[in-house]
TORPA-4810 file (N, C-alpha, C, O; in nm, 3 decimals):
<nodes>
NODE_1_-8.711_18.556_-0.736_-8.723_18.420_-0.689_-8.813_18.342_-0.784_-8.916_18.392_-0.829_X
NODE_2_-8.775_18.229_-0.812_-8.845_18.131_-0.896_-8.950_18.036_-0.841_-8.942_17.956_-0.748_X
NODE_3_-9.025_18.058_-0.903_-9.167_17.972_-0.873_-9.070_17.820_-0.827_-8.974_17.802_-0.902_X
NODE_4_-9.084_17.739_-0.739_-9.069_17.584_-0.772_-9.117_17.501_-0.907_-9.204_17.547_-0.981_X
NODE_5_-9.071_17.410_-0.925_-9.109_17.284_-1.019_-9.264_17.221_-0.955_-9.285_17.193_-0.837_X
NODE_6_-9.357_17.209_-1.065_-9.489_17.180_-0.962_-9.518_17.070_-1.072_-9.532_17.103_-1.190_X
NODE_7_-9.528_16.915_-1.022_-9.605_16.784_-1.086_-9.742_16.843_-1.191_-9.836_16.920_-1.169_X
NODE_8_-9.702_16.775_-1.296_-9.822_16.795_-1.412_-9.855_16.677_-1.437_-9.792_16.578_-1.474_X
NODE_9_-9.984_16.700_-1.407_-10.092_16.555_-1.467_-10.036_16.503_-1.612_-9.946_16.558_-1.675_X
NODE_10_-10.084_16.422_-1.640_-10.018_16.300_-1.730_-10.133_16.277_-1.836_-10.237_16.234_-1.786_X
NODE_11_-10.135_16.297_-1.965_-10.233_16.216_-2.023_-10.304_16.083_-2.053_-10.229_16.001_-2.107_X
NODE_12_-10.360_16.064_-2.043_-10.388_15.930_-2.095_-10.345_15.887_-2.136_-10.340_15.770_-2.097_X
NODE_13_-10.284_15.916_-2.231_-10.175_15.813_-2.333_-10.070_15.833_-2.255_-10.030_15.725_-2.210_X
NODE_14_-9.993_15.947_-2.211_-9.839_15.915_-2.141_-9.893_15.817_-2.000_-9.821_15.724_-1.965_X
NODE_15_-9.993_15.839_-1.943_-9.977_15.727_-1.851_-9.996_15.615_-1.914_-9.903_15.540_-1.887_X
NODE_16_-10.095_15.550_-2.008_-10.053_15.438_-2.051_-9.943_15.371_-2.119_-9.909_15.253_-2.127_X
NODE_17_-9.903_15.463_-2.159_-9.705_15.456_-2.243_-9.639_15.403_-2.073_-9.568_15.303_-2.063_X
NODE_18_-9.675_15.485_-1.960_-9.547_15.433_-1.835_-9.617_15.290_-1.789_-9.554_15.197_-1.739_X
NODE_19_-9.708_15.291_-1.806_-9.807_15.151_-1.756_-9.776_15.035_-1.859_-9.772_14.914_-1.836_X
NODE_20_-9.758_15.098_-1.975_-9.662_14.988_-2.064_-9.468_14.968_-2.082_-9.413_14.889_-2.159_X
NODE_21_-9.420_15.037_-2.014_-9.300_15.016_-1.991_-9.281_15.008_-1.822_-9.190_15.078_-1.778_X
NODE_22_-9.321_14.969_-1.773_-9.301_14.916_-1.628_-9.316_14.793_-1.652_-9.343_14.741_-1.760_X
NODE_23_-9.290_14.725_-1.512_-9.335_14.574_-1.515_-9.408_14.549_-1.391_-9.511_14.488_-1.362_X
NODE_24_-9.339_14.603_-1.339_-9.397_14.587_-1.189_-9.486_14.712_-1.102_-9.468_14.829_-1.134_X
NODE_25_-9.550_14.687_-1.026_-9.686_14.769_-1.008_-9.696_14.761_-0.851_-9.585_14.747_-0.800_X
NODE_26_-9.798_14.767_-0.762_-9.838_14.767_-0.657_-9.966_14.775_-0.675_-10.027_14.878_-0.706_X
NODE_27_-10.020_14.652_-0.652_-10.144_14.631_-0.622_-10.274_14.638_-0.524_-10.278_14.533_-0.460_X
NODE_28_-10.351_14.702_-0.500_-10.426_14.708_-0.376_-10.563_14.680_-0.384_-10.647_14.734_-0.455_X
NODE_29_-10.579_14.572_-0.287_-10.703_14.538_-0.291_-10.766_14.538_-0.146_-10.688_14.597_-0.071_X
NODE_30_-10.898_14.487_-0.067_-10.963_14.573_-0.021_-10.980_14.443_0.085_-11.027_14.336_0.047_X
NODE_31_-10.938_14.467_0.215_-10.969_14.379_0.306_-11.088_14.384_0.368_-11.123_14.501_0.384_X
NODE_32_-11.181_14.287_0.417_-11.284_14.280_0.532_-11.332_14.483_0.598_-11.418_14.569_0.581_X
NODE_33_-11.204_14.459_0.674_-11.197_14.571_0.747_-11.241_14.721_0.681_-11.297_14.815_0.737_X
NODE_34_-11.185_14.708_0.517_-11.215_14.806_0.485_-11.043_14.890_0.399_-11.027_14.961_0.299_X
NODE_35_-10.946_14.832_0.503_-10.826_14.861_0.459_-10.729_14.798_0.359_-10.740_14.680_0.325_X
NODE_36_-10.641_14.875_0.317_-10.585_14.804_0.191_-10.512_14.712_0.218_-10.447_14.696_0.322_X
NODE_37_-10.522_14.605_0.072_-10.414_14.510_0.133_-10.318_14.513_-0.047_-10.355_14.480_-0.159_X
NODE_38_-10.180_14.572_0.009_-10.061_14.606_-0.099_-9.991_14.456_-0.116_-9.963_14.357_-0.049_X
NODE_39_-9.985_14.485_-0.195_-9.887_14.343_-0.260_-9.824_14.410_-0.374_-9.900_14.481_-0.439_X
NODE_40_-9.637_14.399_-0.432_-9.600_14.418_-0.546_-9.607_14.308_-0.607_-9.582_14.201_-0.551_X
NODE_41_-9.650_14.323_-0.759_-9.699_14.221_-0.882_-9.599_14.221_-0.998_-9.577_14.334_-1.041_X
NODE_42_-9.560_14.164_-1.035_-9.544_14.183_-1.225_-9.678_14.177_-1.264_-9.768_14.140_-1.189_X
NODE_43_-9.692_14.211_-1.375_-9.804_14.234_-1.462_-9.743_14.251_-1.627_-9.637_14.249_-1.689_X
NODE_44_-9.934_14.275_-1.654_-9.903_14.269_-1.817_-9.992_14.366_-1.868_-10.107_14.323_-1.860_X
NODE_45_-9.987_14.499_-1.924_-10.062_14.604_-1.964_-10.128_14.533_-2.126_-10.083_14.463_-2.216_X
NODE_46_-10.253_14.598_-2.096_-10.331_14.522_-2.276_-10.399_14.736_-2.293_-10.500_14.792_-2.250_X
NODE_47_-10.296_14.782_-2.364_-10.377_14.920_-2.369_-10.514_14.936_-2.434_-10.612_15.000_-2.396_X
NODE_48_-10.493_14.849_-2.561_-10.585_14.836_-2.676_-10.729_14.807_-2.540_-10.815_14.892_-2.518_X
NODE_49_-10.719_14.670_-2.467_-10.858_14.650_-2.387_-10.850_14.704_-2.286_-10.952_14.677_-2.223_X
NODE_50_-10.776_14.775_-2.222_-10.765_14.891_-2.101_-10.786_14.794_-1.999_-10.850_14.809_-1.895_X
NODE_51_-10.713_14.674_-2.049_-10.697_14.555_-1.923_-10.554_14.545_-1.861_-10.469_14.517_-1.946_X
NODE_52_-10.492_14.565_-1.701_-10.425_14.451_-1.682_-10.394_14.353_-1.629_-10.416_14.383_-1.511_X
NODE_53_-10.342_14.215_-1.629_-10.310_14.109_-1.621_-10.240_14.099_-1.486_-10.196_14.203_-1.437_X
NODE_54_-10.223_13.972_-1.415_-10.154_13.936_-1.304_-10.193_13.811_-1.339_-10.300_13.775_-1.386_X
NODE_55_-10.057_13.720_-1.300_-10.069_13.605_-1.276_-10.043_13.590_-1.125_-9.971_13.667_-1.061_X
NODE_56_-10.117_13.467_-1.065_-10.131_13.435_-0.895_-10.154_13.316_-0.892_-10.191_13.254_-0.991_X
NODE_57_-10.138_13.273_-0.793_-10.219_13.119_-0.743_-10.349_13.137_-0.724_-10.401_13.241_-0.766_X
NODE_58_-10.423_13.041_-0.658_-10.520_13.030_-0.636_-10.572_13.061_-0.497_-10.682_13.104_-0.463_X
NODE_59_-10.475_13.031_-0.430_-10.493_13.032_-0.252_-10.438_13.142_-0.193_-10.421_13.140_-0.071_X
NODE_60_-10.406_13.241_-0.257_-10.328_13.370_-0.186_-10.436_13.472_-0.184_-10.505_13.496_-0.282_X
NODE_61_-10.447_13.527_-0.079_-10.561_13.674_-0.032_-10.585_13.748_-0.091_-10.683_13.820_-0.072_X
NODE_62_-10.487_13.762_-0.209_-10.592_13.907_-0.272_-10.685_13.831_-0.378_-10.775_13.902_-0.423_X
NODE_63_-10.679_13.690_-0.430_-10.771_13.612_-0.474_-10.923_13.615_-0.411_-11.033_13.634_-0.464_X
NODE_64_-10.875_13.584_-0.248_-11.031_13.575_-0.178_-11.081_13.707_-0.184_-11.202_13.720_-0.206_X
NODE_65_-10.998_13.826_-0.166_-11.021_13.978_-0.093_-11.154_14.002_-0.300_-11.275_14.014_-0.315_X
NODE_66_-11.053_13.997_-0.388_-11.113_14.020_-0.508_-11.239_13.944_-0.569_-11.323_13.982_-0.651_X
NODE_67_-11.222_13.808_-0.492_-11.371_13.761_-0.536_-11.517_13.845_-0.454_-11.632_13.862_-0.495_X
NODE_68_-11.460_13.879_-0.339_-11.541_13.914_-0.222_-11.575_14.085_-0.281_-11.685_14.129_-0.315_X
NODE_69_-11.439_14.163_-0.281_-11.463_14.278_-0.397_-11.365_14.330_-0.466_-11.248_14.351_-0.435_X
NODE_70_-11.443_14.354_-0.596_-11.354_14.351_-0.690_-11.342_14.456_-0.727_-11.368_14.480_-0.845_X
NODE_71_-11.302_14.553_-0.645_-11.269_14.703_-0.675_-11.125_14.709_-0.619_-11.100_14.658_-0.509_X
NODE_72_-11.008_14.785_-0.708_-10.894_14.748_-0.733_-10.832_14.882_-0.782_-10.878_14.975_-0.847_X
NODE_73_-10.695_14.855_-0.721_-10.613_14.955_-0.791_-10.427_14.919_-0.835_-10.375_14.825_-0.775_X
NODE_74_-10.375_14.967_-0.897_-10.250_14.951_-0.917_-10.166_15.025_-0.927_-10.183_15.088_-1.031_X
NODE_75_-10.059_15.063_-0.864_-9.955_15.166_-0.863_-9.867_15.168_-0.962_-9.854_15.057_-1.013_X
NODE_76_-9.810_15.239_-1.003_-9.672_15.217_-1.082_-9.603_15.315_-1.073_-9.657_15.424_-1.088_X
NODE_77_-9.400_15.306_-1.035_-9.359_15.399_-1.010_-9.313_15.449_-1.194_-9.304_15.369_-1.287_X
NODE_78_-9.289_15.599_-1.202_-9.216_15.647_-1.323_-9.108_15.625_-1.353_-9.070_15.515_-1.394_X
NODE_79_-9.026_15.740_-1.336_-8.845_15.704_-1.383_-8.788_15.782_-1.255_-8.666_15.791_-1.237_X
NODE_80_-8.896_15.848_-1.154_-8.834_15.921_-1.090_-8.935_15.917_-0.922_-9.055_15.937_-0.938_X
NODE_81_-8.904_15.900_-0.821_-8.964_15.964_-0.711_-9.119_15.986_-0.735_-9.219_15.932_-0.687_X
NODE_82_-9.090_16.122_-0.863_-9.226_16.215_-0.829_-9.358_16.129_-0.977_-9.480_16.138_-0.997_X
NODE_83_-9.281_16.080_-1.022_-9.357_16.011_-1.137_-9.451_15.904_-1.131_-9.395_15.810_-1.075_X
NODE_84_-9.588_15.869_-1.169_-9.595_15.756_-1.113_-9.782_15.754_-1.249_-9.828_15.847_-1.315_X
NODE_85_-9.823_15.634_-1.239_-9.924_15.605_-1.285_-10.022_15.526_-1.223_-9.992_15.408_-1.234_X
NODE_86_-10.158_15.547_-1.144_-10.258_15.459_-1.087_-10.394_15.441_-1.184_-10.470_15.526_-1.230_X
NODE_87_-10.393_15.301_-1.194_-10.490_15.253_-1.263_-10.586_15.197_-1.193_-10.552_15.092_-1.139_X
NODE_88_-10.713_15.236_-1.173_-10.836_15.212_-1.098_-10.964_15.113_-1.187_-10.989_15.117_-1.307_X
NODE_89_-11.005_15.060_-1.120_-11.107_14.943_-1.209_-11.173_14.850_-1.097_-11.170_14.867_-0.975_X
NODE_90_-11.239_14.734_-1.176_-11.276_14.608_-1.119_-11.223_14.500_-1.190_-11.239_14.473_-1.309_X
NODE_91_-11.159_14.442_-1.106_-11.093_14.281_-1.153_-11.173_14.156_-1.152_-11.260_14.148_-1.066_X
NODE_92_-11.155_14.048_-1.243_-11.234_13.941_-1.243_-11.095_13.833_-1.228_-10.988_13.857_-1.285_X
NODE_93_-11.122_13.696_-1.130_-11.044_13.627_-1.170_-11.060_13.532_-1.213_-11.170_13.480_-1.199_X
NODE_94_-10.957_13.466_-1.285_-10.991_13.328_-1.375_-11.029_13.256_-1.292_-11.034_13.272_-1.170_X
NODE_95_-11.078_13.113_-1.401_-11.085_12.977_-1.331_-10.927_12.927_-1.307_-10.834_12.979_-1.368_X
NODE_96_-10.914_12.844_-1.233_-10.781_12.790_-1.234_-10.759_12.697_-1.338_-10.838_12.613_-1.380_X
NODE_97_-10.631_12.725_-1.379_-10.591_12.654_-1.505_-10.568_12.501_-1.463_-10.484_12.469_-1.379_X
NODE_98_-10.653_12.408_-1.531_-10.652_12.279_-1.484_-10.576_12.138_-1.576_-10.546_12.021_-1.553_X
NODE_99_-10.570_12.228_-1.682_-10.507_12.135_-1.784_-10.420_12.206_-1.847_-10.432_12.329_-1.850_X
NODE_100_-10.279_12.120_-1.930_-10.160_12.226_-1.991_-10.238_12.215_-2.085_-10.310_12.119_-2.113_X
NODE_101_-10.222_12.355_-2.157_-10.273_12.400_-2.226_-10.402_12.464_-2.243_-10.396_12.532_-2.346_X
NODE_102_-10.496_12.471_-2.197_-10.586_12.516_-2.154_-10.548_12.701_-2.138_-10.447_12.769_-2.123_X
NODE_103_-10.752_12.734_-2.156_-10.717_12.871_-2.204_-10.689_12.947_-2.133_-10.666_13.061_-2.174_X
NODE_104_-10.682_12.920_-2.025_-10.611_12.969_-1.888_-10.469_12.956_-1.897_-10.412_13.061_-1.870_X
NODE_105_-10.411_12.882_-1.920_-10.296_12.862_-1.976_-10.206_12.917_-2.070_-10.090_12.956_-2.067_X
NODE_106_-10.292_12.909_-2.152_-10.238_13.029_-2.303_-10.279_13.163_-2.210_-10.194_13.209_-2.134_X
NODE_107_-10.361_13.202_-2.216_-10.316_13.321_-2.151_-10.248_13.385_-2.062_-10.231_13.507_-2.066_X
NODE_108_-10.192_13.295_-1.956_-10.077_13.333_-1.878_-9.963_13.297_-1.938_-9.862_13.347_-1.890_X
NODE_109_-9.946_13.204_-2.052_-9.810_13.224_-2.122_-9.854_13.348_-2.176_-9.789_13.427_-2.108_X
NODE_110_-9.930_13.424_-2.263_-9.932_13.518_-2.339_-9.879_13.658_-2.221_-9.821_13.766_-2.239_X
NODE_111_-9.922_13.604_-2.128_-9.861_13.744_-2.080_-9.697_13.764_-2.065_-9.636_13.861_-2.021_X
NODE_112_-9.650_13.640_-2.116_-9.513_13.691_-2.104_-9.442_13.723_-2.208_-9.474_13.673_-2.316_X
NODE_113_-9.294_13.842_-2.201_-9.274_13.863_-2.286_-9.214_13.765_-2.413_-9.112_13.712_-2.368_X
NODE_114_-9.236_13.723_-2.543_-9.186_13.680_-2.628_-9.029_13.615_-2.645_-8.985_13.506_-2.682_X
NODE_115_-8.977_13.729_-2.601_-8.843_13.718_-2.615_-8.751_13.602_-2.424_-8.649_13.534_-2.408_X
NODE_116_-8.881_13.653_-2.320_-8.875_13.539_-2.220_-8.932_13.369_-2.263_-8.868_13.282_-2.203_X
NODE_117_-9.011_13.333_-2.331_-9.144_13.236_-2.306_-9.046_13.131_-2.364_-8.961_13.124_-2.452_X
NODE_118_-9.113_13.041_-2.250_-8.983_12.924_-2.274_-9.020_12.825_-2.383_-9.134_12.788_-2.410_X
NODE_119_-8.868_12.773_-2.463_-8.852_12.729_-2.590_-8.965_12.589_-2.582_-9.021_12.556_-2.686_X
NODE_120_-9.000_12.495_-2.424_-9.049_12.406_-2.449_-9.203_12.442_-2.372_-9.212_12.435_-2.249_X
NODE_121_-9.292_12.471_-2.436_-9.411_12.513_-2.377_-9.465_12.421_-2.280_-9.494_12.465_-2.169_X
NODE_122_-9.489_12.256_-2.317_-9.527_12.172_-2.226_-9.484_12.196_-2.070_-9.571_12.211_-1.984_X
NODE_123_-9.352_12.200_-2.040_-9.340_12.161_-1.905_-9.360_12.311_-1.779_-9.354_12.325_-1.657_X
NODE_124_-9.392_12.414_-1.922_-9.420_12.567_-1.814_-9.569_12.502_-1.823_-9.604_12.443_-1.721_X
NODE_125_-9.650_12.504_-1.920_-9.771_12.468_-1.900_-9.799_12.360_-1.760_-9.885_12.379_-1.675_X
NODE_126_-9.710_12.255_-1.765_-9.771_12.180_-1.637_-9.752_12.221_-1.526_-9.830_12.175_-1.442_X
NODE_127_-9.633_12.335_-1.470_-9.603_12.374_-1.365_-9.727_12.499_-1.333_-9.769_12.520_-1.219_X
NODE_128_-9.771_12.569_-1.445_-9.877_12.637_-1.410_-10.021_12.580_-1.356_-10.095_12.644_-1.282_X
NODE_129_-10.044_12.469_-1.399_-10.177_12.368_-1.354_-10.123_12.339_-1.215_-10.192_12.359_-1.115_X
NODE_130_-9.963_12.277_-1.210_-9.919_12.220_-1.058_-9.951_12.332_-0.953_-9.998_12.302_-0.843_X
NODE_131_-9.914_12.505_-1.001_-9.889_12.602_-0.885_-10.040_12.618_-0.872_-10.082_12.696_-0.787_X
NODE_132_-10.126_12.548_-0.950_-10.330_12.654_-0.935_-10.313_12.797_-0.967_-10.343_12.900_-0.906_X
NODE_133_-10.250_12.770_-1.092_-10.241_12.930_-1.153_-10.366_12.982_-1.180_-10.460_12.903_-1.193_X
NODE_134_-10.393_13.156_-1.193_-10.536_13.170_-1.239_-10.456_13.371_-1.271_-10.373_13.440_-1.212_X
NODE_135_-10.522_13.383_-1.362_-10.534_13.493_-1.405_-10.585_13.599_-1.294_-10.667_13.540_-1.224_X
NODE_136_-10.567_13.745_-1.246_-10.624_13.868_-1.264_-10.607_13.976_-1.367_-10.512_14.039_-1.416_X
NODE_137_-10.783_13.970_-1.386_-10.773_14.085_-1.536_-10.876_14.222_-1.436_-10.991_14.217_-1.392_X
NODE_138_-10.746_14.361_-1.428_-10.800_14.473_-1.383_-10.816_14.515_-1.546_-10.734_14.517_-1.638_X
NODE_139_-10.970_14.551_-1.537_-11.048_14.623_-1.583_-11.067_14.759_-1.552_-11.152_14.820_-1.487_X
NODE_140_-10.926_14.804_-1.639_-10.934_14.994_-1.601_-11.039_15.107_-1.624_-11.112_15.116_-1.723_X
NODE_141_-11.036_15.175_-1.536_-11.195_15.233_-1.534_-11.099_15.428_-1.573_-11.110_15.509_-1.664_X
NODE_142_-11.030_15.425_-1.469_-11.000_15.513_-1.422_-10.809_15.517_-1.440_-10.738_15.438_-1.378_X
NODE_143_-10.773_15.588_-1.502_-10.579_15.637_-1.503_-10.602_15.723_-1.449_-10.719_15.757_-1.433_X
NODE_144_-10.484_15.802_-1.394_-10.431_15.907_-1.321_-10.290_15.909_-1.280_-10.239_15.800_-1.254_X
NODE_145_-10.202_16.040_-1.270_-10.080_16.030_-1.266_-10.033_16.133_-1.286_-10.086_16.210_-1.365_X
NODE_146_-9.890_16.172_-1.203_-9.780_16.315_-1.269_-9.677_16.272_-1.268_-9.636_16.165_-1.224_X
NODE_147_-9.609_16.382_-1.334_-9.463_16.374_-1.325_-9.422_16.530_-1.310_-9.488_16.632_-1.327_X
NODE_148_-9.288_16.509_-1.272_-9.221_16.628_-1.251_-9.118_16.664_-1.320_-9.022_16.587_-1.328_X
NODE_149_-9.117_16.822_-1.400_-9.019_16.809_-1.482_-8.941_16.883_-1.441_-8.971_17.002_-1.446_X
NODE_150_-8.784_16.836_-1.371_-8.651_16.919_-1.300_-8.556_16.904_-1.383_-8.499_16.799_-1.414_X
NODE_151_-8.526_17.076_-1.441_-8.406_17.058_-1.525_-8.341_17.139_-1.452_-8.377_17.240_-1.392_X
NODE_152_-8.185_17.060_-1.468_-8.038_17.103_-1.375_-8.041_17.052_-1.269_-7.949_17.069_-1.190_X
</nodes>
């Protein structure tokens, strides 16, 4: 009889390789009570500053929950079920972007991909000032993660 297939931790670099080919994450931040509060995000991995990115409004809860505390985590699934990458840290959030162009601004265009970012920058820029856009930058402290390798 054969042992089962048993999840192997992930290195640092392969979890940041899946944390850079995902897009989307699950975010958790930390209510009053004590309990989590999940939200799925797009995001933007910066490996080089072991930062990542979320763009949000200004008036949505995990804004207040993160100013209040800024201890944070993010999920990400792999390619499979058993695969997955959590990135642990403290988040800071921007000021709200108040003017197009502004560096609040450039940086939430920068988080998008290149090959998305629209041909006329002005009128994304003003819709980001209109929505009270503002940056979250998780400040990774902590990766962790497995995968499972099933062949046949």
């Amino acid at each position: 009889m054969t042992k089962p297939a048993e999840p192997r931790t992930l290195s640092d670099d392969a979890l940041s390789e899946l944390l850079g080919t995902q897009q989307f994450g699950t975010l958790a931040t930390n209510k009053r009570s004590g309990h989590p509060h999940l939200t799925t995000m797009l995001y933007s991995w910066d490996a080089e500053e072991r930062v990542i990115r979320f763009s949000t409004t200004a008036d949505r809860v995990k804004v207040k929950q993160l100013r209040r505390d800024p201890r944070a985590a993010v999920h990400v699934p792999g390619g499979d079920v058993w695969s997955f990458a959590v990135a642990e840290g403290e988040a800071e959030v921007s000021e709200i972007t108040t003017t197009p162009g502004d560096a609040v601004g450039r940086e939430l265009l920068a988080m998008i991909p290149e090959a998305a970012r629209p041909q006329d920058e002005g009128p994304f820029l003003q819709q980001l000032v209109d929505e009270r856009r503002v940056v979250i930058r998780l400040k990774v402290s902590r990766l962790y993660g497995t995968a499972l390798d099933i062949n046949g």
